[in-house]
CHARMM-style PDB file with segment names, atoms N, HN, CA, C and O in Angstrom:
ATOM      1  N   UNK     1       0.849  -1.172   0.000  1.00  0.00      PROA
ATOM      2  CA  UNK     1       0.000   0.000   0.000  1.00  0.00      PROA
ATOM      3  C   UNK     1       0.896   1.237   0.000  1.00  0.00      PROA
ATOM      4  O   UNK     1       1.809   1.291   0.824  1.00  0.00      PROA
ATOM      5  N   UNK     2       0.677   2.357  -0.970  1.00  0.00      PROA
ATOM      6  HN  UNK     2      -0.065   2.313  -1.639  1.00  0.00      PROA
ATOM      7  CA  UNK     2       1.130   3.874  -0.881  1.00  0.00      PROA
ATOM      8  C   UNK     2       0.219   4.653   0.022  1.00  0.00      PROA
ATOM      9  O   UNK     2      -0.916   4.481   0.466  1.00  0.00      PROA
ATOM     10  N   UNK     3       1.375   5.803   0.150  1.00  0.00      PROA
ATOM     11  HN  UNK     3       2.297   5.942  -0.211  1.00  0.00      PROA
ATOM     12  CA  UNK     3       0.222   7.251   0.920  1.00  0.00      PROA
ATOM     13  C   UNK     3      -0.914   7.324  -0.401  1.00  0.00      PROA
ATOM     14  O   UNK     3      -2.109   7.440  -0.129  1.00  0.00      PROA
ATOM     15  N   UNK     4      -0.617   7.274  -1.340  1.00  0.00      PROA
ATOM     16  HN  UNK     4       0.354   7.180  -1.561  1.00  0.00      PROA
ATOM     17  CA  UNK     4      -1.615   7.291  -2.505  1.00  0.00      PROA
ATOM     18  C   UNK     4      -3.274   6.502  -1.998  1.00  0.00      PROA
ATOM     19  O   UNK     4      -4.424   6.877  -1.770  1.00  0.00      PROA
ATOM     20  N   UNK     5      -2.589   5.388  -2.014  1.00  0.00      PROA
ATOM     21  HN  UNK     5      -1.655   5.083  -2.199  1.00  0.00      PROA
ATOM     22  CA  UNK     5      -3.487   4.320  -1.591  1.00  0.00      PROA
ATOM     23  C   UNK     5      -4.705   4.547  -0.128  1.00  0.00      PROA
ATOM     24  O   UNK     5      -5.919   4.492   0.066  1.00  0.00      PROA
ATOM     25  N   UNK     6      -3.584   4.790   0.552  1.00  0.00      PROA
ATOM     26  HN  UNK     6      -2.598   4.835   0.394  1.00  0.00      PROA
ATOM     27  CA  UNK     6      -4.154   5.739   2.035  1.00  0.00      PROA
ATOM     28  C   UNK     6      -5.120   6.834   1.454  1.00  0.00      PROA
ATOM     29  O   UNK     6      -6.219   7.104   1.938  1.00  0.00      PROA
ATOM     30  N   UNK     7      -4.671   7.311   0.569  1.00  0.00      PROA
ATOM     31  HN  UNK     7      -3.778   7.092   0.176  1.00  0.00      PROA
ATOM     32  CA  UNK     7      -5.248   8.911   0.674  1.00  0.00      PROA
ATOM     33  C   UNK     7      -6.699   8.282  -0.062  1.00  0.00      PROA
ATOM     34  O   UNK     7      -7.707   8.945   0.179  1.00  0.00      PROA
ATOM     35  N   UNK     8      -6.846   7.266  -0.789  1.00  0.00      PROA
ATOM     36  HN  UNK     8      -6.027   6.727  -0.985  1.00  0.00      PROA
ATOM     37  CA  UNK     8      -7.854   7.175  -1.746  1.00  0.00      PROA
ATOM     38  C   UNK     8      -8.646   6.630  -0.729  1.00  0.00      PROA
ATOM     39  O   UNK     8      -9.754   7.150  -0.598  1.00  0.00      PROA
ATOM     40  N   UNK     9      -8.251   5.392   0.281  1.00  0.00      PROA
ATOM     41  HN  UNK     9      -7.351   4.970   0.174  1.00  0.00      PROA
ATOM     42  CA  UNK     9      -8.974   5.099   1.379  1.00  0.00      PROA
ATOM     43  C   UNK     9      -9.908   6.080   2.003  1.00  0.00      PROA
ATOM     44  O   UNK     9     -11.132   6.089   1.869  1.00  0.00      PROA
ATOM     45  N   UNK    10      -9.305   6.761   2.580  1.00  0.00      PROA
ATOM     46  HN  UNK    10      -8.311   6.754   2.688  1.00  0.00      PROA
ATOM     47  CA  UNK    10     -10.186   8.032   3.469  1.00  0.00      PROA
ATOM     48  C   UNK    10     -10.879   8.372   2.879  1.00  0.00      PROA
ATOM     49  O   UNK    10     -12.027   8.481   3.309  1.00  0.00      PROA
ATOM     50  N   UNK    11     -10.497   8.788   1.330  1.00  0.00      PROA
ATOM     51  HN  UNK    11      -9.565   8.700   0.981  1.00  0.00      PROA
ATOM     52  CA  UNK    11     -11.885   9.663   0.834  1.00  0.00      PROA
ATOM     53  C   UNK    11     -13.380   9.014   1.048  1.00  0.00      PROA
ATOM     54  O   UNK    11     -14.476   9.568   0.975  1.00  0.00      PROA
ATOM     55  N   UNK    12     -13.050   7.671   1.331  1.00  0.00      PROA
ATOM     56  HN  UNK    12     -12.159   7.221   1.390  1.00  0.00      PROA
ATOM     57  CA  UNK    12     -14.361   7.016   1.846  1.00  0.00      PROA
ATOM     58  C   UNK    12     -15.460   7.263   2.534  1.00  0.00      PROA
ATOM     59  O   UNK    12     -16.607   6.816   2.540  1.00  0.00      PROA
ATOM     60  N   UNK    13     -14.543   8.513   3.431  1.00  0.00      PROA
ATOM     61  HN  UNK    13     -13.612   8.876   3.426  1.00  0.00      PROA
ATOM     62  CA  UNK    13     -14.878   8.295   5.114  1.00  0.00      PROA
ATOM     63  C   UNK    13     -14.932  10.207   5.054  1.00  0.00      PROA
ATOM     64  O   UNK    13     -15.897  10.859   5.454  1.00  0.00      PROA
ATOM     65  N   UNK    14     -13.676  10.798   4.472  1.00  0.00      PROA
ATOM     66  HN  UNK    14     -12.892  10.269   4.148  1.00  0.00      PROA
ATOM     67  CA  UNK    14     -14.105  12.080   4.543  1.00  0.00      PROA
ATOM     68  C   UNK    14     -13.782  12.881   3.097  1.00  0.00      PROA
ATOM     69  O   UNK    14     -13.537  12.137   2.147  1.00  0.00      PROA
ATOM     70  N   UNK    15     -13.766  13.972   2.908  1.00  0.00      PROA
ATOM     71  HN  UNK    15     -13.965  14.576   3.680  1.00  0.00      PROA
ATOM     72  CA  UNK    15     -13.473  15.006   1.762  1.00  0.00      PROA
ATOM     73  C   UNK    15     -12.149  14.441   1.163  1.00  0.00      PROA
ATOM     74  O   UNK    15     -11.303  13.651   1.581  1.00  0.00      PROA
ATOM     75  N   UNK    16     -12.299  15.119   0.086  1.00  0.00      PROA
ATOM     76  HN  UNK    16     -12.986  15.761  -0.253  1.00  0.00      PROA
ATOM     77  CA  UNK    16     -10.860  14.787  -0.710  1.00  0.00      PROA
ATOM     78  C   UNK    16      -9.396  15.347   0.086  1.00  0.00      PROA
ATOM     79  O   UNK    16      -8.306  14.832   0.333  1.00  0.00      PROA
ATOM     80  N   UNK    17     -10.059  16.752   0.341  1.00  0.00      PROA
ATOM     81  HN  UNK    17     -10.944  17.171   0.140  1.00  0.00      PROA
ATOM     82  CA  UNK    17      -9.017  17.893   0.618  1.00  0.00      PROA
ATOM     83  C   UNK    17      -8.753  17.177   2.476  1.00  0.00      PROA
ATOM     84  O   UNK    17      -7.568  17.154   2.812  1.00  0.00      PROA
ATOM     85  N   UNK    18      -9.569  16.762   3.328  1.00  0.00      PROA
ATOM     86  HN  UNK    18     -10.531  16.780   3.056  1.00  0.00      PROA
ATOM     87  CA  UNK    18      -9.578  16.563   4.769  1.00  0.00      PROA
ATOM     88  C   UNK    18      -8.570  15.521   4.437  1.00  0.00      PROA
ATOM     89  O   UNK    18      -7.407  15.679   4.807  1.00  0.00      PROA
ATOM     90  N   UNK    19      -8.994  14.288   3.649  1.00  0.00      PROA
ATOM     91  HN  UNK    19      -9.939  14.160   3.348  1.00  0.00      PROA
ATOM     92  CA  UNK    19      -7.743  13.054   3.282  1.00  0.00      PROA
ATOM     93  C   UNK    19      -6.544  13.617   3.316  1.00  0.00      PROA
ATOM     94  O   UNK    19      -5.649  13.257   4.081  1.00  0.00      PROA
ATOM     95  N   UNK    20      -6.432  14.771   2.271  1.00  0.00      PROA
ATOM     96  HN  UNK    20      -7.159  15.063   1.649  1.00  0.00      PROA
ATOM     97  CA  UNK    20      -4.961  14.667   1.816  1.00  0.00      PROA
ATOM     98  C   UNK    20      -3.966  15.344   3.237  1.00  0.00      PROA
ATOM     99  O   UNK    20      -2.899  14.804   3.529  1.00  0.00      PROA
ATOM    100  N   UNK    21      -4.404  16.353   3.885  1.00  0.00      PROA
ATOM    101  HN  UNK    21      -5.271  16.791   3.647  1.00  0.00      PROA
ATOM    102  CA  UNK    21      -4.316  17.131   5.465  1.00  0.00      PROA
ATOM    103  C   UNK    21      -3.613  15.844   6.049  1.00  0.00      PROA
ATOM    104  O   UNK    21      -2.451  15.741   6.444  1.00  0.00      PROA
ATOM    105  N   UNK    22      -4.775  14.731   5.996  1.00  0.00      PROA
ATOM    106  HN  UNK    22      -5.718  14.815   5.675  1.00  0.00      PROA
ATOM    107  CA  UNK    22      -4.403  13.504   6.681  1.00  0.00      PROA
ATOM    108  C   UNK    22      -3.596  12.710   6.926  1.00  0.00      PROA
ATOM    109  O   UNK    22      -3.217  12.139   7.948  1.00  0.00      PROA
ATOM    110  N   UNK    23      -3.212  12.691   5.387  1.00  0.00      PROA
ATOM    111  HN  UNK    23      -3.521  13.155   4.556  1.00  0.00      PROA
ATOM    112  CA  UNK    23      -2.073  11.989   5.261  1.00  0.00      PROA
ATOM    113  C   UNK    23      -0.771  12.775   5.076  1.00  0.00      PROA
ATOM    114  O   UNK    23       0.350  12.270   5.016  1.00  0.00      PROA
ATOM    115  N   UNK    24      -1.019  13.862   5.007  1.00  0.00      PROA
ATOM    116  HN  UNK    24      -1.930  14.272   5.055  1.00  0.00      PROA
ATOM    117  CA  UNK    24       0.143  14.294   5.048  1.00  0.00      PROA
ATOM    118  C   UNK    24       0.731  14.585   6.142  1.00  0.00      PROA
ATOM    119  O   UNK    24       1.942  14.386   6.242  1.00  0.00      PROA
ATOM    120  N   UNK    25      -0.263  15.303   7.554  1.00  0.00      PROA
ATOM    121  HN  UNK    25      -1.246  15.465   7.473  1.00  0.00      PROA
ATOM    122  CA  UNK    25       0.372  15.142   8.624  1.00  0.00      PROA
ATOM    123  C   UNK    25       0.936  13.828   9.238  1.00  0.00      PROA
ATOM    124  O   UNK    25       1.869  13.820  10.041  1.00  0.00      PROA
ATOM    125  N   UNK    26       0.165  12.508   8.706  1.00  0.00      PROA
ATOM    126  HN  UNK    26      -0.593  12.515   8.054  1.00  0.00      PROA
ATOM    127  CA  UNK    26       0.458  11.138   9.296  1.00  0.00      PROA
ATOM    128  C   UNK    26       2.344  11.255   8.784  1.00  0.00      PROA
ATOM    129  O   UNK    26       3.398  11.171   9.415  1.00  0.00      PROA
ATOM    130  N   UNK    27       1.935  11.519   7.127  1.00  0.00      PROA
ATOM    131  HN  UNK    27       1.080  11.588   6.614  1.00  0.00      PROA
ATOM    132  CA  UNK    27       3.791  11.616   6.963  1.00  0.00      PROA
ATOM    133  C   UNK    27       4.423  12.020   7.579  1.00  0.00      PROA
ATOM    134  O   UNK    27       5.331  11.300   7.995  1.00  0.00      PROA
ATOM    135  N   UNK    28       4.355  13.188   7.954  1.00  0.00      PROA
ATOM    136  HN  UNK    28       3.617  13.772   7.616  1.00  0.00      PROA
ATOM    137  CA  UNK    28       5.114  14.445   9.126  1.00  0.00      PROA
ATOM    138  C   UNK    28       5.408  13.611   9.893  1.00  0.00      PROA
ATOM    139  O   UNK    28       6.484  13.054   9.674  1.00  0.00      PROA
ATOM    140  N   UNK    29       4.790  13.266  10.823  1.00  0.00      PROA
ATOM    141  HN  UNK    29       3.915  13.718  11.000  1.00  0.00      PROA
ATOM    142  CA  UNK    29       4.462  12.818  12.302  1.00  0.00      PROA
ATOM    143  C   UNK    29       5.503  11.205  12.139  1.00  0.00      PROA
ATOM    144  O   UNK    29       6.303  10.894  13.021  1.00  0.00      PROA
ATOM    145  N   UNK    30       5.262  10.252  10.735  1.00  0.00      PROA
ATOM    146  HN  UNK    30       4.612  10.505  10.018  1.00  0.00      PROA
ATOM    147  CA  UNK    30       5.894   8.962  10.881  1.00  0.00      PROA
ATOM    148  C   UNK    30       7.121   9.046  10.357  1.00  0.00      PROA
ATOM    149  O   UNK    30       7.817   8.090  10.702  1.00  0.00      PROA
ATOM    150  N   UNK    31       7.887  10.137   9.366  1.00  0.00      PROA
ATOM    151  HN  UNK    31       7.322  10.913   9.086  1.00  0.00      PROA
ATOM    152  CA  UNK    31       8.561  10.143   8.525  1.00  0.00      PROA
ATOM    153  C   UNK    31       8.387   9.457   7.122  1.00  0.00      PROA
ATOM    154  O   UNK    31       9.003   9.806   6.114  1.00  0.00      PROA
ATOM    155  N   UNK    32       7.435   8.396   7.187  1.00  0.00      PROA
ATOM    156  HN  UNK    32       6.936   8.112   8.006  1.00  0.00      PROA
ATOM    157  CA  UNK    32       6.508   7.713   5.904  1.00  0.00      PROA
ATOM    158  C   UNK    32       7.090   8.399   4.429  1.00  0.00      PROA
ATOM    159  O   UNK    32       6.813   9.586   4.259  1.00  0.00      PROA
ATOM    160  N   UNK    33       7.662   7.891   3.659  1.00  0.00      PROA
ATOM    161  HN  UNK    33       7.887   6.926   3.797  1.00  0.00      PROA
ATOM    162  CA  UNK    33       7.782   8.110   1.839  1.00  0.00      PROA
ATOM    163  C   UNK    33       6.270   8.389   1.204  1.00  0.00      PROA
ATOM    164  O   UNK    33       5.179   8.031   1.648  1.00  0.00      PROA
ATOM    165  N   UNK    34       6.458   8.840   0.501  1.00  0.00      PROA
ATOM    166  HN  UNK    34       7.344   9.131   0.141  1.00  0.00      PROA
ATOM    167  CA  UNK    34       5.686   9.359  -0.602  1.00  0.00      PROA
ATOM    168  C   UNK    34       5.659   8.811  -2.062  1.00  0.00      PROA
ATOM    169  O   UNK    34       6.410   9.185  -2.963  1.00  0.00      PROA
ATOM    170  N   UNK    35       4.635   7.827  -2.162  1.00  0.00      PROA
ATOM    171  HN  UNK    35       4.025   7.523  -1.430  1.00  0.00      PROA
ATOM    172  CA  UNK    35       4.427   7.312  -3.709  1.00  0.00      PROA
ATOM    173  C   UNK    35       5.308   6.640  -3.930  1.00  0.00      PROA
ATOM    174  O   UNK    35       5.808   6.524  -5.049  1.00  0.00      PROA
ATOM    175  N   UNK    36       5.893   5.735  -2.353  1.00  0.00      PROA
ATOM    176  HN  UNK    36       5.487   5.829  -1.444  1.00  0.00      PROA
ATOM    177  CA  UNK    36       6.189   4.176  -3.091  1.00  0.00      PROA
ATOM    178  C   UNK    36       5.559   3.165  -2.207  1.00  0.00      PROA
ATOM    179  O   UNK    36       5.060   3.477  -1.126  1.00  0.00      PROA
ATOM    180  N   UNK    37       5.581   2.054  -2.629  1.00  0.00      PROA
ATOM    181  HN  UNK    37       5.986   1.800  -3.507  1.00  0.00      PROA
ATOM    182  CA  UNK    37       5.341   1.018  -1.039  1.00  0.00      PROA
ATOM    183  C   UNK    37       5.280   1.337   0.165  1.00  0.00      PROA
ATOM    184  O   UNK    37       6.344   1.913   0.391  1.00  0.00      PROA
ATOM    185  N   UNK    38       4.544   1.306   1.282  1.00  0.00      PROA
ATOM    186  HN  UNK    38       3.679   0.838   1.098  1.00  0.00      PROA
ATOM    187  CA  UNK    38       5.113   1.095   2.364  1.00  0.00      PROA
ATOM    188  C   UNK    38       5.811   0.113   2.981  1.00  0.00      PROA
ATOM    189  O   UNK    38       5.733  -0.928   2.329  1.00  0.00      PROA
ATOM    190  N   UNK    39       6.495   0.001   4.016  1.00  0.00      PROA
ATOM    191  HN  UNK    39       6.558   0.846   4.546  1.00  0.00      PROA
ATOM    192  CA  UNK    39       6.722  -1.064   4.670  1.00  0.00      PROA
ATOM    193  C   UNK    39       5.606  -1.678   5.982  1.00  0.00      PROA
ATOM    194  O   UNK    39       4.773  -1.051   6.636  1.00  0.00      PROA
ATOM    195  N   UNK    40       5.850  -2.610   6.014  1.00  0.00      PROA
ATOM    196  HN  UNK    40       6.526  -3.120   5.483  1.00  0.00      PROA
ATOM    197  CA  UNK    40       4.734  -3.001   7.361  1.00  0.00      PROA
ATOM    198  C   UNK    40       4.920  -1.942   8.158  1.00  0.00      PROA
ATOM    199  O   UNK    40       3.907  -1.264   8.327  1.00  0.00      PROA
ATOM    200  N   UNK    41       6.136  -1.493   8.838  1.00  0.00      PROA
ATOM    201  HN  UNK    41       6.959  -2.044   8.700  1.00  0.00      PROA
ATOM    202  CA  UNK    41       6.307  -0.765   9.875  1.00  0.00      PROA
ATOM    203  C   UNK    41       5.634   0.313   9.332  1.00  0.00      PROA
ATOM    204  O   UNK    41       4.528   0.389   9.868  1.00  0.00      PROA
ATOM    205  N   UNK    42       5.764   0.976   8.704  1.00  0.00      PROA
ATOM    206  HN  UNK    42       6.662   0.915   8.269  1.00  0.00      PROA
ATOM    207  CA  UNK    42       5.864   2.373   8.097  1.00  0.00      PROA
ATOM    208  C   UNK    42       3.974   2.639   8.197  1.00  0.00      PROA
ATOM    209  O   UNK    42       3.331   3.572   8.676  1.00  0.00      PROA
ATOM    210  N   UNK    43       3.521   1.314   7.487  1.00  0.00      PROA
ATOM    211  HN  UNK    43       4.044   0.556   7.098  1.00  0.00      PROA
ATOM    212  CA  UNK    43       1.923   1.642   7.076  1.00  0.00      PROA
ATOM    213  C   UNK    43       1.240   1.394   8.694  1.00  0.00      PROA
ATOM    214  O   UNK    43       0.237   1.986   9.094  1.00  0.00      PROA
ATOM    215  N   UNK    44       1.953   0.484   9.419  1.00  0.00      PROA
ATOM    216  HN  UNK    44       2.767   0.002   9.094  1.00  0.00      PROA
ATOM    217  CA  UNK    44       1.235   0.587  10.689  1.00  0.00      PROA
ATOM    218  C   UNK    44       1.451   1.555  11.325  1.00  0.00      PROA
ATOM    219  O   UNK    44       0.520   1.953  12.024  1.00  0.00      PROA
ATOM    220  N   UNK    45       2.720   2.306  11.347  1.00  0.00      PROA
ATOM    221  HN  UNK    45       3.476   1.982  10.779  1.00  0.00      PROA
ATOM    222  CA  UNK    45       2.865   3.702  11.693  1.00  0.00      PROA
ATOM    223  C   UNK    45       1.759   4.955  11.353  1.00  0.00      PROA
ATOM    224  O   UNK    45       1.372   5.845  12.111  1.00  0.00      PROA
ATOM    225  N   UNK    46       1.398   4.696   9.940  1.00  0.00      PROA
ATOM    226  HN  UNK    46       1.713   3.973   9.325  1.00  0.00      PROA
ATOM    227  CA  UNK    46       0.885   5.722   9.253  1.00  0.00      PROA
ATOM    228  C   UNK    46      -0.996   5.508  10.202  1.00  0.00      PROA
ATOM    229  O   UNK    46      -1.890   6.243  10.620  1.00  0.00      PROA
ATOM    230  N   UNK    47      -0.728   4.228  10.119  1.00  0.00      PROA
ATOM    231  HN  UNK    47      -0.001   3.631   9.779  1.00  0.00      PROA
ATOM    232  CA  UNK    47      -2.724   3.674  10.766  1.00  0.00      PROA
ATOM    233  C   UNK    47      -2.617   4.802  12.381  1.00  0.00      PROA
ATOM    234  O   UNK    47      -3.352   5.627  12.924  1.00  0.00      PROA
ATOM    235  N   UNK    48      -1.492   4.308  12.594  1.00  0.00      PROA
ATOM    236  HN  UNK    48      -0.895   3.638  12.153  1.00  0.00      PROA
ATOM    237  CA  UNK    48      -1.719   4.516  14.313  1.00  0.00      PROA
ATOM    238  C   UNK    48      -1.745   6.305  14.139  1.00  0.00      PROA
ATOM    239  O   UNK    48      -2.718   6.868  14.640  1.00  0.00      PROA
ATOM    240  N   UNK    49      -0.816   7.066  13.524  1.00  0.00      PROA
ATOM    241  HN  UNK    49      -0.025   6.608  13.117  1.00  0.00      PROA
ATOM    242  CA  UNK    49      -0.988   8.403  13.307  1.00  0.00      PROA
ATOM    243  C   UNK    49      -2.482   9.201  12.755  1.00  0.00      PROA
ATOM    244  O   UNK    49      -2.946  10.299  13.064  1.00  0.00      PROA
ATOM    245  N   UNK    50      -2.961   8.193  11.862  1.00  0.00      PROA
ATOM    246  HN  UNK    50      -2.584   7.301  11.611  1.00  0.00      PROA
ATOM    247  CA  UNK    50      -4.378   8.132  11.363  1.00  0.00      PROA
ATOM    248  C   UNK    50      -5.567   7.825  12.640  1.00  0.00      PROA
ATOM    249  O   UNK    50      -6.670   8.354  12.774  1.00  0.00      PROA
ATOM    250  N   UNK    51      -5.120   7.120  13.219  1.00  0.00      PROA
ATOM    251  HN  UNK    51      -4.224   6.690  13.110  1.00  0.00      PROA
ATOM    252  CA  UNK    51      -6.383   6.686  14.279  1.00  0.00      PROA
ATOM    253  C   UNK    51      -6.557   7.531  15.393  1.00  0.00      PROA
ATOM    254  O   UNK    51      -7.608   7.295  15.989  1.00  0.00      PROA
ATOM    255  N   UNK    52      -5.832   8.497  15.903  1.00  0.00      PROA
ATOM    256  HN  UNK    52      -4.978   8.689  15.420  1.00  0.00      PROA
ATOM    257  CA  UNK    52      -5.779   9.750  16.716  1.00  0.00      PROA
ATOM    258  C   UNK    52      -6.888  10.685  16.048  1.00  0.00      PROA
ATOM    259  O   UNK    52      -7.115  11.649  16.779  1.00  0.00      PROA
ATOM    260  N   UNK    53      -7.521  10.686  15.071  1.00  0.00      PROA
ATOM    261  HN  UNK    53      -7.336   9.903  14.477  1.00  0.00      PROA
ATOM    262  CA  UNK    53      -8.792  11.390  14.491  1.00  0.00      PROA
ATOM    263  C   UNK    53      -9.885  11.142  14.763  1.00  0.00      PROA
ATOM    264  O   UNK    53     -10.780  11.970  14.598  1.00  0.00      PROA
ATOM    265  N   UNK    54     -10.183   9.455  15.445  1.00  0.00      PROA
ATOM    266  HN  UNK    54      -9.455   8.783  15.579  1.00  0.00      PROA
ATOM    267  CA  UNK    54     -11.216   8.981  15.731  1.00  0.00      PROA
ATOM    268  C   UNK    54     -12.530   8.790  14.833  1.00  0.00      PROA
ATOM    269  O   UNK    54     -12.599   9.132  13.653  1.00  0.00      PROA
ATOM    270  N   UNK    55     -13.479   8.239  15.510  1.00  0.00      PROA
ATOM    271  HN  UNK    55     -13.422   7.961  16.469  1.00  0.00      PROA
ATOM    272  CA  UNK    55     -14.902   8.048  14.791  1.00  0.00      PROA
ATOM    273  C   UNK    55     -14.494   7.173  13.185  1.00  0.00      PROA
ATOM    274  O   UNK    55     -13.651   6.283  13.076  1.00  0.00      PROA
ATOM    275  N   UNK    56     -15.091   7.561  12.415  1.00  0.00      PROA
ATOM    276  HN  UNK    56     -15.776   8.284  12.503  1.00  0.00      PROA
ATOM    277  CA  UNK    56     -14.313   6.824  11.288  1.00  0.00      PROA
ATOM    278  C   UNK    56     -13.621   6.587  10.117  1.00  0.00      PROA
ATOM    279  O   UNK    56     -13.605   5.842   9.137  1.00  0.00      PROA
ATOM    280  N   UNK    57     -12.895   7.796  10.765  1.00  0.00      PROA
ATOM    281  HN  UNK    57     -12.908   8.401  11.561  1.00  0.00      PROA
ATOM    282  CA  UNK    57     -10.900   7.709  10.313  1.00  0.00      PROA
ATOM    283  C   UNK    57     -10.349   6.738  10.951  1.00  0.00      PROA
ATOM    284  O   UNK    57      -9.497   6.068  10.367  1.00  0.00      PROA
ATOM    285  N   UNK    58     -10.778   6.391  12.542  1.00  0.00      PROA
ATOM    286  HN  UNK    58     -11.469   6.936  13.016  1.00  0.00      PROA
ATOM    287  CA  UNK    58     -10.120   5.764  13.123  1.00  0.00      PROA
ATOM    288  C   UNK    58     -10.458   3.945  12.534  1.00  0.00      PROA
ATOM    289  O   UNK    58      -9.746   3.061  12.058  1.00  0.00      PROA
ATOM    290  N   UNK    59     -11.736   4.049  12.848  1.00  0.00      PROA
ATOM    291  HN  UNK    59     -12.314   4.767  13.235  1.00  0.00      PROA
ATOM    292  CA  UNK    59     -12.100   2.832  12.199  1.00  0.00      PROA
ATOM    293  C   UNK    59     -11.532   2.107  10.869  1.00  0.00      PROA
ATOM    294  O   UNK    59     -11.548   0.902  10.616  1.00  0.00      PROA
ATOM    295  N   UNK    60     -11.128   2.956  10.248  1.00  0.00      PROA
ATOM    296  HN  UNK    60     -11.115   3.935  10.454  1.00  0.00      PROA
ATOM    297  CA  UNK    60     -11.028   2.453   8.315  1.00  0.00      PROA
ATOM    298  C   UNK    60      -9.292   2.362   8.979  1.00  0.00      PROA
ATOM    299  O   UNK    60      -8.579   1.414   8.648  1.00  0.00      PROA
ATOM    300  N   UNK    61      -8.796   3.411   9.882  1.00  0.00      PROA
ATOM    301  HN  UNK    61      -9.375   4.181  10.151  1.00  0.00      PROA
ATOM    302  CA  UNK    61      -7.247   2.953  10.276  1.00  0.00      PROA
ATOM    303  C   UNK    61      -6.944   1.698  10.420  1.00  0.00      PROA
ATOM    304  O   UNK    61      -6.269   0.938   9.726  1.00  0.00      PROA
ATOM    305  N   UNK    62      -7.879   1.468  12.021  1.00  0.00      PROA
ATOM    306  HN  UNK    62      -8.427   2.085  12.585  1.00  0.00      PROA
ATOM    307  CA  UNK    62      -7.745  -0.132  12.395  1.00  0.00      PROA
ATOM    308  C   UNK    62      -8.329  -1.163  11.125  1.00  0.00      PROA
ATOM    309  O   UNK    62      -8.352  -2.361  11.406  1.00  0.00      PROA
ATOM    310  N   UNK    63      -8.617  -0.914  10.284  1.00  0.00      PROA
ATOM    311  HN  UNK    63      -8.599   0.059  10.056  1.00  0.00      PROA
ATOM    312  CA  UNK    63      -8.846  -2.100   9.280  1.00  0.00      PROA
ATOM    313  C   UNK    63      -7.966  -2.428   8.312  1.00  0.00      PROA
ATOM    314  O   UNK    63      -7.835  -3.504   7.729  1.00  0.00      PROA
ATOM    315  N   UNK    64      -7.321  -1.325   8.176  1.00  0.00      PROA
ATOM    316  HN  UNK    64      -7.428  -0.450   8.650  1.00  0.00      PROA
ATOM    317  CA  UNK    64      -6.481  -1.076   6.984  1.00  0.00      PROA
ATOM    318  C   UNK    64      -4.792  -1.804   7.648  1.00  0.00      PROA
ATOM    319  O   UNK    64      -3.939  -2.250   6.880  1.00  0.00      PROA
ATOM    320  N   UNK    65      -4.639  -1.772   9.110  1.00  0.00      PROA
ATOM    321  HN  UNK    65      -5.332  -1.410   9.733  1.00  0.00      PROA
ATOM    322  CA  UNK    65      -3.501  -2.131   9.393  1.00  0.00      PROA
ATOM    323  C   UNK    65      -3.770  -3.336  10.322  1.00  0.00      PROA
ATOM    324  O   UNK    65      -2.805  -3.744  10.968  1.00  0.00      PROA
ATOM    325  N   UNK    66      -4.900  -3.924  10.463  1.00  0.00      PROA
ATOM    326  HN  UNK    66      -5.684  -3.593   9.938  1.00  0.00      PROA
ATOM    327  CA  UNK    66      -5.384  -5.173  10.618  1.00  0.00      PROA
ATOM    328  C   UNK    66      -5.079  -5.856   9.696  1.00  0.00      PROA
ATOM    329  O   UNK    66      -4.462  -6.921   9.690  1.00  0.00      PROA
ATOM    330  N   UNK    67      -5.626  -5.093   8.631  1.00  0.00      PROA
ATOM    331  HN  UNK    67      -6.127  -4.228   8.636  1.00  0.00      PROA
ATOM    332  CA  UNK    67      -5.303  -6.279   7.251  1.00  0.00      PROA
ATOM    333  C   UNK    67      -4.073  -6.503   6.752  1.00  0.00      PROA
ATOM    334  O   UNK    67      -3.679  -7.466   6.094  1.00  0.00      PROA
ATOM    335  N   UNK    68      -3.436  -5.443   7.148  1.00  0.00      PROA
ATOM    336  HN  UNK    68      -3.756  -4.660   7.682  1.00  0.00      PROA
ATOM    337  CA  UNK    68      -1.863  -5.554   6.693  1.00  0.00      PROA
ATOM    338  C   UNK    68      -1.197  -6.693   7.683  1.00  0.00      PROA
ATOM    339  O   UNK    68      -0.537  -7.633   7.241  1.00  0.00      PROA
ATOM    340  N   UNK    69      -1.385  -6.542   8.675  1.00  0.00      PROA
ATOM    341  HN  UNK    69      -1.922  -5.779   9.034  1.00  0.00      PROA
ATOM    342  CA  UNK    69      -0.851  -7.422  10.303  1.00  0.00      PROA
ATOM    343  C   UNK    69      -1.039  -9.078   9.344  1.00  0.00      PROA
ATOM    344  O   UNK    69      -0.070  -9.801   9.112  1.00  0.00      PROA
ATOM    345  N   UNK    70      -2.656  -9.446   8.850  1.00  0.00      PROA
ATOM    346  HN  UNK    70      -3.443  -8.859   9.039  1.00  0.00      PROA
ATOM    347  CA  UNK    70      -2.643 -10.538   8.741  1.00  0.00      PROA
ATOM    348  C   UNK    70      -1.911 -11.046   7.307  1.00  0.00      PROA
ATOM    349  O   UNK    70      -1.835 -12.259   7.110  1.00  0.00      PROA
ATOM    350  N   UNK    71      -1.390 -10.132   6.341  1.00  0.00      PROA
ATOM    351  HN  UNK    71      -1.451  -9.147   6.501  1.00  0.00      PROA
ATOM    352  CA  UNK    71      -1.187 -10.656   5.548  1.00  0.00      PROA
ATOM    353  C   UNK    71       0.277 -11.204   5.522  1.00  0.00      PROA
ATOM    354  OT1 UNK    71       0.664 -11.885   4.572  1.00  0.00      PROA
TER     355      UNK     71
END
């Protein structure tokens, strides 16, 4: 998964423009790359920086790095 990928996630859940805020502070905050792979660490980093928003940002977080955990 990319921040790309992330960012398209959220729009699920909120605005285009609130996503991109989102992920970009998650970058800030994890040090996270931009528009390549993540690493496990990196994308569970990015969930847990994401899930401090609560309600359901937080929710689509914990799923998104649930699913990563099991794969």
């Amino acid at each position: 998964m990319t921040t790309d990928d992330l960012l398209h996630a959220l729009t699920q859940v909120t605005s285009t423009s609130d996503a991109r805020a989102l992920v970009s502070r998650a970058m800030r905050v994890t040090g996270a790359p931009n528009h390549r792979p993540l690493q496990l660490t990196e994308l569970v980093q990015m969930c847990e920086a994401l899930g401090v928003e609560g309600g359901s940002i937080q929710r689509l977080a914990e799923n998104i790095a649930m699913a990563a955990l099991r794969d």
